[in-house]
N, C-alpha and C positions, 0 to 999 in steps of 0.2 A: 411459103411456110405459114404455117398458121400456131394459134397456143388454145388448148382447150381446158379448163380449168374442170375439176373433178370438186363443183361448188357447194355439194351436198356436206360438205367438212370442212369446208375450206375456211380458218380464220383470216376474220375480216381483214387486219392487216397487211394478211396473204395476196386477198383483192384487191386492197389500194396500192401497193407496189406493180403489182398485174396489171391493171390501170395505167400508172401512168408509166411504166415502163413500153404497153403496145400503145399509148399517145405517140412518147418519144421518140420510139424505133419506126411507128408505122405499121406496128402487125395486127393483123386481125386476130380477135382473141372472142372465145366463145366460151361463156360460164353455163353449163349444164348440170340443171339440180332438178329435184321432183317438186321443186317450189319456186315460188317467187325471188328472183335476184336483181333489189337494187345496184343500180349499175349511174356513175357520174354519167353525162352526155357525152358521147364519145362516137367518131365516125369508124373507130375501132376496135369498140367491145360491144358486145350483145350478151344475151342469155339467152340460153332453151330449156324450157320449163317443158318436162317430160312425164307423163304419167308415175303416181306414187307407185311402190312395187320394186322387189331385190332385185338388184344391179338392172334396173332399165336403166339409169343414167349413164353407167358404166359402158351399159353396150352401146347405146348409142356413142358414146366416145369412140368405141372401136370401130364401129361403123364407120363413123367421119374420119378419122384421122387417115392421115398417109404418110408416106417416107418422109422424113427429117422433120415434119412436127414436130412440136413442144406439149406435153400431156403435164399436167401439175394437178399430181396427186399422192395420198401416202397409201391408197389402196396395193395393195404388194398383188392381188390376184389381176387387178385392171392393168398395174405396171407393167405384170409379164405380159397379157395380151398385145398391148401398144409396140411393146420392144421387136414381138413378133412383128411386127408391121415397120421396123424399123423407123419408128418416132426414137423423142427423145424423151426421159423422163425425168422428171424433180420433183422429190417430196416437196411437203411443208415444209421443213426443217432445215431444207436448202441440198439435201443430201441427192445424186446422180444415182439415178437405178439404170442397170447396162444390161447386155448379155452376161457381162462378166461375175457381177455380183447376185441379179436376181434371184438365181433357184436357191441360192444359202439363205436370200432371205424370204422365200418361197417356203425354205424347209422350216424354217425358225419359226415363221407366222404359224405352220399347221402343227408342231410339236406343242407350240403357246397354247392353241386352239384346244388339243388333245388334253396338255393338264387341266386347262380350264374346266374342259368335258367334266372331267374325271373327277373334281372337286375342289380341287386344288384353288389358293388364291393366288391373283398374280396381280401383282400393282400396274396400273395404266401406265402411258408415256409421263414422263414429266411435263409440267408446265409450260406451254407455249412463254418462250424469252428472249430478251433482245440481241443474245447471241443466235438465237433459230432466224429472226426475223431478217440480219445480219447478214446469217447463210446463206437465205433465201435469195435473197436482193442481190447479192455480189455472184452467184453462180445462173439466176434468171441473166444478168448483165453477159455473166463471161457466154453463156450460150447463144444469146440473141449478138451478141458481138463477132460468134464466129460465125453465124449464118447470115 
């Protein structure tokens, strides 16, 4: 098993939990962005810095990934690809994208997308918080725990 971070969004916080969670557990963990990702020295995390350009980071995720990976990302079109492949996925926010749940939030992302089109204003997420950071940490735990 491996955990691929989707690094192009990823807040920092996100990474240092990521860090020293694949120290602790042992896993290999690969942050893929279209830029530079400082990374602590670690015999268990890397980055791949991939050409700038829509979703190459993305695909190269899907590229690599394979069955029961860990994918950490809040991209909802990269989630459902991974899930295809049978990874696991987690937002930022700590929250579990499955079979179960993805396509409603497949449908939601592209309806958002559509008012946005159309003129409409839509407020961002809220504020990355120490309850998101929280989520984050205690469901990265429960999943690296069962694998």
């Amino acid at each position: 098993m491996k955990i691929y971070v989707d690094a192009d969004g990823c807040p920092t916080v996100v990474k240092e939990i990521i860090c020293r969670a694949a120290e602790r557990q042992k896993v290999y963990t690969i942050f893929v962005a279209n830029h530079f990702i400082k990374l602590p020295p670690s015999a268990y995390t890397s980055s791949l810095q991939v050409p700038a350009g829509f979703d190459v980071a993305d695909n190269e995720i899907v590229k690599l990934c394979e069955l029961n990976d860990i994918v950490v990302t809040s991209d909802i079109p990269l989630a459902d690809e991974v899930i295809d492949k049978q990874a696991h996925v987690i937002t930022f926010r700590g929250e579990t994208l499955d079979k179960q749940n993805i396509k409603s939030r497949l449908n939601t992302r592209d309806f958002m997308e559509t008012m946005r089109a159309s003129g409409v204003q839509t407020s961002g997420p809220a504020p990355y918080g120490q309850r998101d950071k929280k989520a984050f940490a205690d469901t990265l735990d429960r999943m690296l725990a069962k694998a």
